[in-house]
DRENVO-222212 format. One record per residue (C-alpha): x negated, y, z negated. Coordinates in steps of 0.1 Angstrom, whole numbers, padded with zeros to 4 digits, always signed. Example, Ala and Ser with C-alpha at 12.3 -4.5 7.8 and 13.67 -1.06 7.14 Angstrom:
2
-0123-0045-0078/-0137-0011-0071/
This chain:
499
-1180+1273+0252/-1170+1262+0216/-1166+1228+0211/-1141+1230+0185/-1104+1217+0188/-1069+1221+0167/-1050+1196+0169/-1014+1221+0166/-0985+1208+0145/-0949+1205+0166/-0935+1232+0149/-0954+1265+0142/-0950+1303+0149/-0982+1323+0160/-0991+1357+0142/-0996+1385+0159/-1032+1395+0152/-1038+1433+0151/-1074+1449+0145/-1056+1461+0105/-1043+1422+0099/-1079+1406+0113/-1101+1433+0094/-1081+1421+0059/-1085+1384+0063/-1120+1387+0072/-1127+1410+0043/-1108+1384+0021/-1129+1355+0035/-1161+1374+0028/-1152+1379-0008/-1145+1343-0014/-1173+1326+0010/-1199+1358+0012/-1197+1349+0050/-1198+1380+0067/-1199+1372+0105/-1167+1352+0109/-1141+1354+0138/-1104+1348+0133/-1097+1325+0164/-1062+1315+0153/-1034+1322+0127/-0999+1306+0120/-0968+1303+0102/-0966+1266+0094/-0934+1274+0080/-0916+1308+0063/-0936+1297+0029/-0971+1289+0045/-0994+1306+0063/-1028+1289+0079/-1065+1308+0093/-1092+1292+0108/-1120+1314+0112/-1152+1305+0131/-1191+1311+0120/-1220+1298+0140/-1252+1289+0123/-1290+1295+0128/-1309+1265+0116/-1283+1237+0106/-1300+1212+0087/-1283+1183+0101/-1256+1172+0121/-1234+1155+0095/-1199+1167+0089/-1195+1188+0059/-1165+1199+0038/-1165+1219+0012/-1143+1236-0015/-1151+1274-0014/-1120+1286-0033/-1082+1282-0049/-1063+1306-0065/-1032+1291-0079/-1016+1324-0085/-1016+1335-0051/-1018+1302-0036/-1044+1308-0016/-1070+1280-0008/-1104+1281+0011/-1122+1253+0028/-1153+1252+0052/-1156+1223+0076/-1190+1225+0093/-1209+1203+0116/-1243+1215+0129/-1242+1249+0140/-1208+1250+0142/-1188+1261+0110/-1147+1268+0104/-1138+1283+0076/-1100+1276+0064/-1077+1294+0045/-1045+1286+0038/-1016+1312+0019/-0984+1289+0006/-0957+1301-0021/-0952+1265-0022/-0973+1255-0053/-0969+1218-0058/-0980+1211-0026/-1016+1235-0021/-1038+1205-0013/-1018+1186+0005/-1010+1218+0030/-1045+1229+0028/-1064+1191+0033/-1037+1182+0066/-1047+1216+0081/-1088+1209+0074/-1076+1176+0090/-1066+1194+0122/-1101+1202+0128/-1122+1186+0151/-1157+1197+0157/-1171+1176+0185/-1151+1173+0216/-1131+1138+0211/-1097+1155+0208/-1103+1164+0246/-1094+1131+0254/-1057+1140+0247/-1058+1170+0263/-1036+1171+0296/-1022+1190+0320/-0990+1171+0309/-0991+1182+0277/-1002+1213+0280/-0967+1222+0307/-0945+1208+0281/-0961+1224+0251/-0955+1261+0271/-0924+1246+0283/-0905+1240+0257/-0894+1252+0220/-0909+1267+0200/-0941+1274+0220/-0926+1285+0254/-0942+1310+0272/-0947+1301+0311/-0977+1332+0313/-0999+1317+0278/-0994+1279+0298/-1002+1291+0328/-1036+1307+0315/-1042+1275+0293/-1035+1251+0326/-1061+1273+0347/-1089+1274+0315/-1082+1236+0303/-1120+1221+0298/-1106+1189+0316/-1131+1171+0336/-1110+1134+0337/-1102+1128+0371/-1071+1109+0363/-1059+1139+0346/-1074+1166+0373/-1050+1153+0398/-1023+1165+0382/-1037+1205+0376/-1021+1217+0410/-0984+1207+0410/-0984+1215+0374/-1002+1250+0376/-0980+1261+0409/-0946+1246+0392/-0957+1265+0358/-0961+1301+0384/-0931+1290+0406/-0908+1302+0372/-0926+1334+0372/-0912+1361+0397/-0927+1391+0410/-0958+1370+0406/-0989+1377+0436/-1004+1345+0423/-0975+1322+0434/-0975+1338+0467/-1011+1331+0469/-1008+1292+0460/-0976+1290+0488/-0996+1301+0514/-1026+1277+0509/-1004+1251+0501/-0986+1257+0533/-1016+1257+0556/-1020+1221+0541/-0986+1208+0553/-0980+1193+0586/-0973+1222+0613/-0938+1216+0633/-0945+1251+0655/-0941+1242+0687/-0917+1215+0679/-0894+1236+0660/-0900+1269+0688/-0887+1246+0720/-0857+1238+0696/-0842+1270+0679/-0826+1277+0716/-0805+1242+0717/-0770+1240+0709/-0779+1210+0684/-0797+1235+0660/-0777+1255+0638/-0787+1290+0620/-0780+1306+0587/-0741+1312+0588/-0741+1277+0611/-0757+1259+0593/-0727+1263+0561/-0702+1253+0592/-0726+1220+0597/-0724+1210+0563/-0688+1218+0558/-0681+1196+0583/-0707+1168+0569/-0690+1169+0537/-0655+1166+0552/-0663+1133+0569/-0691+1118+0541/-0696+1104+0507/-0727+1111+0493/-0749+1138+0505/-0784+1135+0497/-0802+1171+0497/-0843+1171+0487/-0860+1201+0476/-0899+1208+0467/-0904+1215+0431/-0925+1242+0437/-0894+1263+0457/-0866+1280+0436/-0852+1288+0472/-0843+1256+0474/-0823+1253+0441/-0809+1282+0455/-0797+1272+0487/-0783+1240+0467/-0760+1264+0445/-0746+1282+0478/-0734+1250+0490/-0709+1242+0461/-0681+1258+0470/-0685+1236+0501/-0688+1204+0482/-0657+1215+0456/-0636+1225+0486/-0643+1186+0498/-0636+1167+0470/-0670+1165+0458/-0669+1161+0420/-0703+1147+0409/-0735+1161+0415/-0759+1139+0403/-0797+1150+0396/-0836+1138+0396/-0851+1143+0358/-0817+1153+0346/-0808+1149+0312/-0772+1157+0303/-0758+1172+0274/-0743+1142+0244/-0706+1143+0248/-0690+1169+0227/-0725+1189+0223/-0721+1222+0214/-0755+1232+0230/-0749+1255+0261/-0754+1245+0298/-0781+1252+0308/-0804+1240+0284/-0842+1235+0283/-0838+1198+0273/-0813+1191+0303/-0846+1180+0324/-0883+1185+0337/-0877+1213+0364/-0846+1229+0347/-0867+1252+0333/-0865+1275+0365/-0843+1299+0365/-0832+1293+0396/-0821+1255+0389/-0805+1272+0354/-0782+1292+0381/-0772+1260+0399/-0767+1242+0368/-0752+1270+0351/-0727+1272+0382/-0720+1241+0389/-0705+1234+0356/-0687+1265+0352/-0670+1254+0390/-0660+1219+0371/-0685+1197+0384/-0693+1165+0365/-0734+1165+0362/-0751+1132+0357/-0786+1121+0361/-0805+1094+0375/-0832+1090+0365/-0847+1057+0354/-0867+1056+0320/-0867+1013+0323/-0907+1005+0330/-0897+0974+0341/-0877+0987+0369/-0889+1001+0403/-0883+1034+0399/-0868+1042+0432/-0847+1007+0426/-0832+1020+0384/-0823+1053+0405/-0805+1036+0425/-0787+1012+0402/-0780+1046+0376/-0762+1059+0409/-0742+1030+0416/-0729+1032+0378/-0708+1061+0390/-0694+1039+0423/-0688+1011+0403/-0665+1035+0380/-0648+1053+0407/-0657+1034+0445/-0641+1063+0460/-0659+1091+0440/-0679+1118+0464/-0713+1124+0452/-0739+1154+0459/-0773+1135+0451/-0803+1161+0442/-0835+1151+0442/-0871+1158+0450/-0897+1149+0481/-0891+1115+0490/-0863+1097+0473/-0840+1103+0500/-0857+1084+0525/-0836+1053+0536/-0865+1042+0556/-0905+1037+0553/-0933+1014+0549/-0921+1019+0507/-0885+1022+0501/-0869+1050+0485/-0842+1057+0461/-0818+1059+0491/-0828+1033+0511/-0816+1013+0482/-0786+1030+0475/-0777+1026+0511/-0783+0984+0509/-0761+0980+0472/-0733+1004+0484/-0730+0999+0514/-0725+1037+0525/-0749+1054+0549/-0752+1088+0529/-0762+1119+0547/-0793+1131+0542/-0806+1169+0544/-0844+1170+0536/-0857+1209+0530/-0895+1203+0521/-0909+1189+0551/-0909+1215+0576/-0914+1250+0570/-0914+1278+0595/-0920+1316+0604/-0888+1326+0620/-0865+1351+0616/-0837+1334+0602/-0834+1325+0564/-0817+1290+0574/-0822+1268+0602/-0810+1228+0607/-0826+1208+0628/-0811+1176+0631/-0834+1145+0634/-0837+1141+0670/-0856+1174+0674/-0880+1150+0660/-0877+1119+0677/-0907+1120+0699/-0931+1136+0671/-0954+1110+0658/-0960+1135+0630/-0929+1133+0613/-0929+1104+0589/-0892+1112+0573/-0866+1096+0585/-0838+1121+0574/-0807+1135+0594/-0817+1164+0592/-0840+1187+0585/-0838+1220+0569/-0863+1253+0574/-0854+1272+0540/-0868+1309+0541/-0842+1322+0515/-0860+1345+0490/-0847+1336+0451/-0839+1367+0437/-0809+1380+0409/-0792+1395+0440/-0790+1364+0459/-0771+1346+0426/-0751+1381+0418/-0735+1389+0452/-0706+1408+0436/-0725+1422+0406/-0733+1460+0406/-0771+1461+0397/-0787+1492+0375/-0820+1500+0364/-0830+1500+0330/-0861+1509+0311/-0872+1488+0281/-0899+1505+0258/-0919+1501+0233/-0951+1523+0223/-0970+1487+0216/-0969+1480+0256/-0996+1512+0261/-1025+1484+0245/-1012+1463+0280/-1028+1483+0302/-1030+1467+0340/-1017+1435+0322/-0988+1408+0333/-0962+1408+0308/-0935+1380+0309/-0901+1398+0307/-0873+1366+0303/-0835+1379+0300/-0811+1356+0287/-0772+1360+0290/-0758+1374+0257/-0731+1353+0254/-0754+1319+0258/-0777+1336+0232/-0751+1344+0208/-0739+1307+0204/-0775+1296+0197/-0795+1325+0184/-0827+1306+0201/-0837+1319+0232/-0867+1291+0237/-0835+1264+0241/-0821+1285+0269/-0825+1293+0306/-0832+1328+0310/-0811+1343+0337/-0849+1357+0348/-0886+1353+0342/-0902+1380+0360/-0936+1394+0357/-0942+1432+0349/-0969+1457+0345/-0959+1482+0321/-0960+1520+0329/-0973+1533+0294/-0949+1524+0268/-0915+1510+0293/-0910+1481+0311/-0886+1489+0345/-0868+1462+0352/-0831+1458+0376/-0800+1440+0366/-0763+1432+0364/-0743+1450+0346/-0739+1435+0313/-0755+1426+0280/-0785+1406+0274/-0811+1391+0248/-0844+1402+0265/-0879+1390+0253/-0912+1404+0267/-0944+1379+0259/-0982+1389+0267/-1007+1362+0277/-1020+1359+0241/-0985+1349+0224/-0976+1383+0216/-0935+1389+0218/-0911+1416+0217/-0879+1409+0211/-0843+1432+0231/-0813+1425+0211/-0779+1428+0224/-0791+1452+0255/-0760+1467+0273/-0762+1477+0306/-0733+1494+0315/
């Protein structure tokens, strides 16, 4: 391994490295430095004036292990500078290209900065960082921060703790994706098995199935205030099972939903919603359709989270709810949130238990991440006294959902006529057997941004392509389609009708 590290500005594009552009840099570097045997390992756009190279170059004999820097070269006329930092064996060679001319050495000395040739920057390397650099604009690209999660030289186990969730949340945006399914099933032989429980149940009255279990929740929200429904974050079924409930919810008064991590948009914002800054877990395409529904329906969306360290977390989530009951005593709220925070019992109380105590309303609680199941149906509720002589079951929820809906464009697009389209481009032949992220993006949410990495793509599927197309099936409509390798290459669909 190279123990070298770039510490990345915020805001930079990659370039595209083909064997012509990598041969020409490396000739120039040899004409300035007479360093032959140098690899490119990384090229940006800092911005549209300035371009930066790093290039690496490992030496024999060093003859210390002193960090060096050196001037090799400027050329004020094309405004191209050349640095080598070197440290032992290890040697980067720099060269920077900027029209902007008052500023060479500045640009050119904070990239040499960037450069660290021992391992210290490791120590703020994270898991953490690493999802929301891949995450979010400009840098997204879930298949790149997937790859970089799985490779990270992290051996803190503070921060090695966090490498699973992150890594299966990071393929759990990914359709079409055999890796996912792989991490499901282990992580399912982990959780606690309700088999037998669940078998001697599915024949009593009590339980309800798929169509049923709408009827069940009709009624629940008829005669209730808050519903609380959980999901695990590593499930887009259960964001989508969420979005099938809200014509249930409008058609009883329901006007709020209010969600975990959820950031909404500044009053008067002309951003679109869905939005990649709208929360942690929005970034699922599957929670963009909720979201994306749920406010075209006329629902208000809040969050509440708590961001006050001094606060019990479970207790400021709580408090942020009772804002809204405190507004309107009478409002009905849909509270989403994740694992645990709908417990209103425990050895540690929950978000709900508390809600329960300062409102003084027992809210109804549907947990959908405790038990899971092989059985035929896609939807089955048990309600909690299925449980009631299992010493297994540590949630104290009303009920308790089996989810086995598969996420999928059809699921969201019932009454959309679907068509199969081709996208091609003679560069995908050099992706031979290789995963290509194909993201499409609604036209009209594009067109009011121009920025795809802000949005919610309507997909994220993986793809293999066949030669020189990608097939992919959807809607009828147009779209802003992108297609990203592993490596940070992209290719870019404008305006594709499908008609």
């Amino acid at each position: 391994m190279i123990k070298i590290s770039i510490d990345l500005p915020d805001l930079l594009s990659y370039n595209k490295l083909t064997r012509s552009k990598e041969n020409k840099l490396k000739k120039e570097v040899k004409e300035i430095t007479d360093i032959g045997n140098t690899d490119l390992f990384l090229s940006y756009q800092a911005d549209k004036n300035t371009e930066i190279n790093y290039f690496f170059d490992q030496i024999a004999n060093p003859a210390d292990t002193i960090v060096h820097e050196k001037l090799l070269g400027r050329d004020t006329i094309s405004g191209v500078t050349t640095y080598i930092k070197q440290r032992g064996s290890k040697r980067v060679i720099l060269m920077t290209k900027t029209k902007d001319k008052n500023n060479e050495l500045k640009i050119t000395n904070e990239a040499l900065r960037r450069i660290s040739l021992d391992t210290s920057n490791l120590s703020k390397l994270s898991y953490m960082n690493l999802y929301n650099f891949y995450t979010i604009a400009p840098h997204k690209n879930f298949l790149q921060g997937r790859e970089k999660i799985r490779t990270a030289p992290i051996t803190d186990p503070n921060k090695l703790m966090f490498k699973e969730a992150l890594y299966i949340t990071l393929n759990s945006f990914m359709s079409n994706n055999k890796e996912y399914d792989l991490l499901i099933k282990d992580y399912e032989k982990n959780k606690t098995n309700f088999k037998e429980v669940v078998g001697n149940a599915l024949f009593s009255n009590e339980v309800k199935k798929d169509k049923e279990v709408y009827n069940t929740i009709d009624k629940l929200a008829k005669n209730n205030q808050i519903l609380i429904l959980n999901e695990d974050h590593f499930y887009p079924g259960h964001r989508l099972f969420a979005m099938t409930l809200l014509d249930i919810l409008k058609r009883n008064n329901f006007k709020i939903i209010s969600f975990e991590t959820f950031v909404p948009n500044t009053e008067n914002s002309p951003e679109v919603i869905p939005n990649s800054r709208n929360g942690f877990y929005i970034k699922d395409p599957y929670f963009g359709h909720f979201v994306r529904k749920a406010s075209a329906m006329g629902f208000e969306l809040l969050g509440h989270e708590n961001y006050d360290r001094q606060l019990d977390r479970e207790m400021g989530q709580a408090k942020n709810i009772m804002k809204i009951l405190e507004n309107d005593p009478q409002a009905k709220i849909f509270i989403y949130v994740g694992h645990g925070h709908l417990e209103e019992e425990g050895e540690r109380r929950a978000m709900a238990s508390y809600l329960k105590e300062y409102s003084k309303i027992d809210p109804v609680t549907i947990n959908q991440e405790t038990v899971t199941a092989d059985v035929k149906h896609d939807l089955v509720l048990l309600p909690k006294a299925v449980f009631a002589q299992d010493s297994l079951m540590k949630s104290s929820a009303d009920y308790f959902l089996i989810n086995n809906l598969h996420a999928s464009l059809e699921s969201v697009y019932t009454d959309k006529v679907f068509k199969t389209i081709k996208l091609k481009n003679s560069a995908f032949e050099s992706f031979k057997n290789q995963e290509l992220l194909v993201e499409v993006f609604s036209m009209e949410e594009y067109s009011k941004t121009n920025n795809e990495s802000v949005l919610i793509p309507i997909q994220s599927i993986l793809m293999i392509p066949k030669k020189d197309e990608i097939t992919v099936s959807l809607p009828l409509g147009r779209y802003y389609i992108t297609v990203k390798s592993v490596d940070g290459a992209l290719f870019k669909f404008n305006n594709f009708s499908i008609e």
